[in-house]
C-alpha positions as CSV (number, residue, x, y, z in Angstrom):
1,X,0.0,0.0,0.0
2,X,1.3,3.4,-0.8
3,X,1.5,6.5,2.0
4,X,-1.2,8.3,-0.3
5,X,-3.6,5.1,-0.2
6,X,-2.2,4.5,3.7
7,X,-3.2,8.2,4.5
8,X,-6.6,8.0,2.8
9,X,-7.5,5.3,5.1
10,X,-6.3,7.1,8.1
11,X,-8.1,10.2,8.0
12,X,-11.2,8.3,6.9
13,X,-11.1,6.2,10.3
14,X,-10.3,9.1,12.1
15,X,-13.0,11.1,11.0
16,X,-15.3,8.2,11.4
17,X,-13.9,8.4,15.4
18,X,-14.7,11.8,15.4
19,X,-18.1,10.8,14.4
20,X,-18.5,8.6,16.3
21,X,-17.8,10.9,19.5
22,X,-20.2,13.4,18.2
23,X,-23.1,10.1,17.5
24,X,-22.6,9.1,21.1
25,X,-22.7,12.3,22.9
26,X,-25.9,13.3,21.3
27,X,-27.6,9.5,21.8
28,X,-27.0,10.8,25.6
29,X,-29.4,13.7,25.3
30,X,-32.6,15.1,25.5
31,X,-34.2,17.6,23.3
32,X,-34.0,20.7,25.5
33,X,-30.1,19.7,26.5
34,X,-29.1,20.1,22.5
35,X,-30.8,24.2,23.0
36,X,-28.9,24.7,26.3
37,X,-25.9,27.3,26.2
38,X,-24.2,28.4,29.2
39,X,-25.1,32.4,28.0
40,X,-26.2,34.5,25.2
41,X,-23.5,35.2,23.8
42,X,-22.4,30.8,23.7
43,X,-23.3,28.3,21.3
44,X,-25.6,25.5,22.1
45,X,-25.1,21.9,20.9
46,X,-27.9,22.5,18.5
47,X,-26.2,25.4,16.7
48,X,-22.6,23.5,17.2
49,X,-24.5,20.8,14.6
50,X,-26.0,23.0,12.1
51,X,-22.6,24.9,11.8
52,X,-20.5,21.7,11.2
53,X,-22.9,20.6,8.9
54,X,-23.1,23.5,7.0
55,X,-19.6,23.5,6.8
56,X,-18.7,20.4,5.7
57,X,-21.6,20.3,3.1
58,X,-20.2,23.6,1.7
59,X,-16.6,22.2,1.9
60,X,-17.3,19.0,0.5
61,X,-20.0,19.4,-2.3
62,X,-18.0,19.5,-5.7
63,X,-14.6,19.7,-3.0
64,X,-12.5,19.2,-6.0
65,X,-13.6,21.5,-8.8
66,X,-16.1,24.3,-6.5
67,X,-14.8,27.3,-3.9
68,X,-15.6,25.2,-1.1
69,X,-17.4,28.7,0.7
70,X,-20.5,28.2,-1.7
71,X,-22.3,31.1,-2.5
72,X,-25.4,28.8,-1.4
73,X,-24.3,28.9,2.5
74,X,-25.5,31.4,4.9
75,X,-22.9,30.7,7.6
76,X,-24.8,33.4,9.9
77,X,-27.5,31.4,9.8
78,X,-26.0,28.5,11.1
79,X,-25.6,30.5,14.6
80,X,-29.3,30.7,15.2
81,X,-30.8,28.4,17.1
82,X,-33.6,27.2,14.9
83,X,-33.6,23.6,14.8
84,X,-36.6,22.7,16.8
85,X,-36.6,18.8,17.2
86,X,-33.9,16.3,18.3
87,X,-34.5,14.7,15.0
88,X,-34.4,17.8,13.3
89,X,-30.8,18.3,14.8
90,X,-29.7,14.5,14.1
91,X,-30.7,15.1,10.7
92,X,-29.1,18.2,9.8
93,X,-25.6,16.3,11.7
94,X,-26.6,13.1,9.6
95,X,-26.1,15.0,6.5
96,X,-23.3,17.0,6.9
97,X,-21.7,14.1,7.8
98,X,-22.8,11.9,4.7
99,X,-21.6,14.3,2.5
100,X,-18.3,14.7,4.1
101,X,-17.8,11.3,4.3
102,X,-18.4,10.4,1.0
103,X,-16.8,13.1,-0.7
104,X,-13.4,11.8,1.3
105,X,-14.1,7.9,0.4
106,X,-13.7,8.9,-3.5
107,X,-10.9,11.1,-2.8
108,X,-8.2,8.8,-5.2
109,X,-4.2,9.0,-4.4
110,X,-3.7,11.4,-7.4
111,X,-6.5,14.0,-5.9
112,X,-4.0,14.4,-2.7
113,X,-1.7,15.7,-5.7
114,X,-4.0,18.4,-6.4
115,X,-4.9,21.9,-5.0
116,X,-8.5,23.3,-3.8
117,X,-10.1,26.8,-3.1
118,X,-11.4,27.9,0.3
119,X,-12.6,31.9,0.0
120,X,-10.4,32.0,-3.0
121,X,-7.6,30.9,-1.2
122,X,-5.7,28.1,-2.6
123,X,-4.7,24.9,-0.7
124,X,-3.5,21.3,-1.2
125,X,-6.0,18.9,-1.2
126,X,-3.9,17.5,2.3
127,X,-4.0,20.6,3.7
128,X,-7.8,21.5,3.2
129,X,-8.2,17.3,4.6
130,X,-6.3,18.3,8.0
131,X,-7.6,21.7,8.2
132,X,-11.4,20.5,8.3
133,X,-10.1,17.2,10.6
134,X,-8.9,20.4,13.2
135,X,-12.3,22.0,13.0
136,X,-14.3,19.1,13.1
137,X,-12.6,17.8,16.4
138,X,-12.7,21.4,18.0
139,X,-16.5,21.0,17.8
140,X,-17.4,17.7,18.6
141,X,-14.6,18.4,21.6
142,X,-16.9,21.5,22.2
143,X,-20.1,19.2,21.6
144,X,-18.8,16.7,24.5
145,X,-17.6,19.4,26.5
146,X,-21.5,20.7,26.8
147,X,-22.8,17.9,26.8
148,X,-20.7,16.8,29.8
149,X,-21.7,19.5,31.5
150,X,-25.4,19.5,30.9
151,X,-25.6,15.5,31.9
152,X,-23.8,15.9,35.1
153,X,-23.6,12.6,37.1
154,X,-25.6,11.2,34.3
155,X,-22.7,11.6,31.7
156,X,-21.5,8.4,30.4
157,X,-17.9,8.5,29.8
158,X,-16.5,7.7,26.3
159,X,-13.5,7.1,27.0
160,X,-11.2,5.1,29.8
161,X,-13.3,5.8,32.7
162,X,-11.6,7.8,36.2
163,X,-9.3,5.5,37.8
164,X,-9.3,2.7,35.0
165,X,-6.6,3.9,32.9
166,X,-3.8,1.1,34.5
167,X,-6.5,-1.4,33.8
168,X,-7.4,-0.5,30.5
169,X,-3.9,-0.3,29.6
170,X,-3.1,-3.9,31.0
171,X,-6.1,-5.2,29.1
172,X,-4.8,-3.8,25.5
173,X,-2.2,-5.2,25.9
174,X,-3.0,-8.5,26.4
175,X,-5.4,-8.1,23.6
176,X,-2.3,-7.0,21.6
177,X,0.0,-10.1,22.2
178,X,-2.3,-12.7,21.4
């Protein structure tokens, strides 16, 4: 396997871990606990999702041959809080996500060669990958974050839980040398 085709496959997975944070976190809530916002001037978990899905469906319609700021989006928008239903918010997060995710999948070793546009500004194709991999992860870090606090004692880690770290450790290893 080539370092292109071995890269490919590693920002795929990770992106699918950082969706997979983001799926979990919001499985954990309640309708009015994707509105809450610690003050006006804060974004709730609600707005969080439309923003990253406006994002990436911007970013990553037509990624290769398209601006990827599309004269279509109305980033403002995407900070109002106007997503009334749980579902509502789990579809607008399905669907950034989709198109994200298969825009990447038929991303082909010779695209990584290439150069895109982002507000006119030119990038490689590598760069505009890590750059939306660092946003992506800020908000679904965000996401959790709010979530965590919203939850309280009712949070269910996602992660090695307090105190388990030695443990976990020990088991993965194991796992590892058989």
């Amino acid at each position: 396997m080539t370092i292109a085709q071995t890269y490919l496959n590693v920002v795929q997975k990770r992106f699918r871990g950082v969706k997979e944070l983001g799926d979990k976190t919001l499985d954990q809530l309640e309708e009015a606990q994707l509105h809450w916002a610690y003050n006006e001037d804060s974004n709730s978990i609600a707005v969080i999702v439309k923003h990253v899905s406006g994002n990436m469906i911007s970013r990553w319609t037509d990624f290769l041959t398209t601006d990827g700021e599309k004269v279509t989006r109305n980033r403002d928008d995407e900070f109002t809080d106007s997503l009334q239903t749980k579902e509502g918010v789990m579809a607008v997060w399905e669907k950034g996500w989709q198109v994200f995710l298969d825009a990447l999948q038929k991303l082909s070793e010779a695209d990584l060669q290439g150069f895109v546009t982002i507000r006119g500004e030119k990038l490689s194709v590598i760069d505009a990958i890590e750059r939306q991999m660092a946003h992506y992860s800020q908000h679904v870090g965000q996401i959790v974050y709010i979530a965590k606090q919203v939850k309280g004692s009712e949070w269910q880690t996602l992660s090695i839980p307090k105190g388990q770290s030695q443990t976990f450790t020990e088991s993965m290893l194991k796992k590892h040398q058989q």
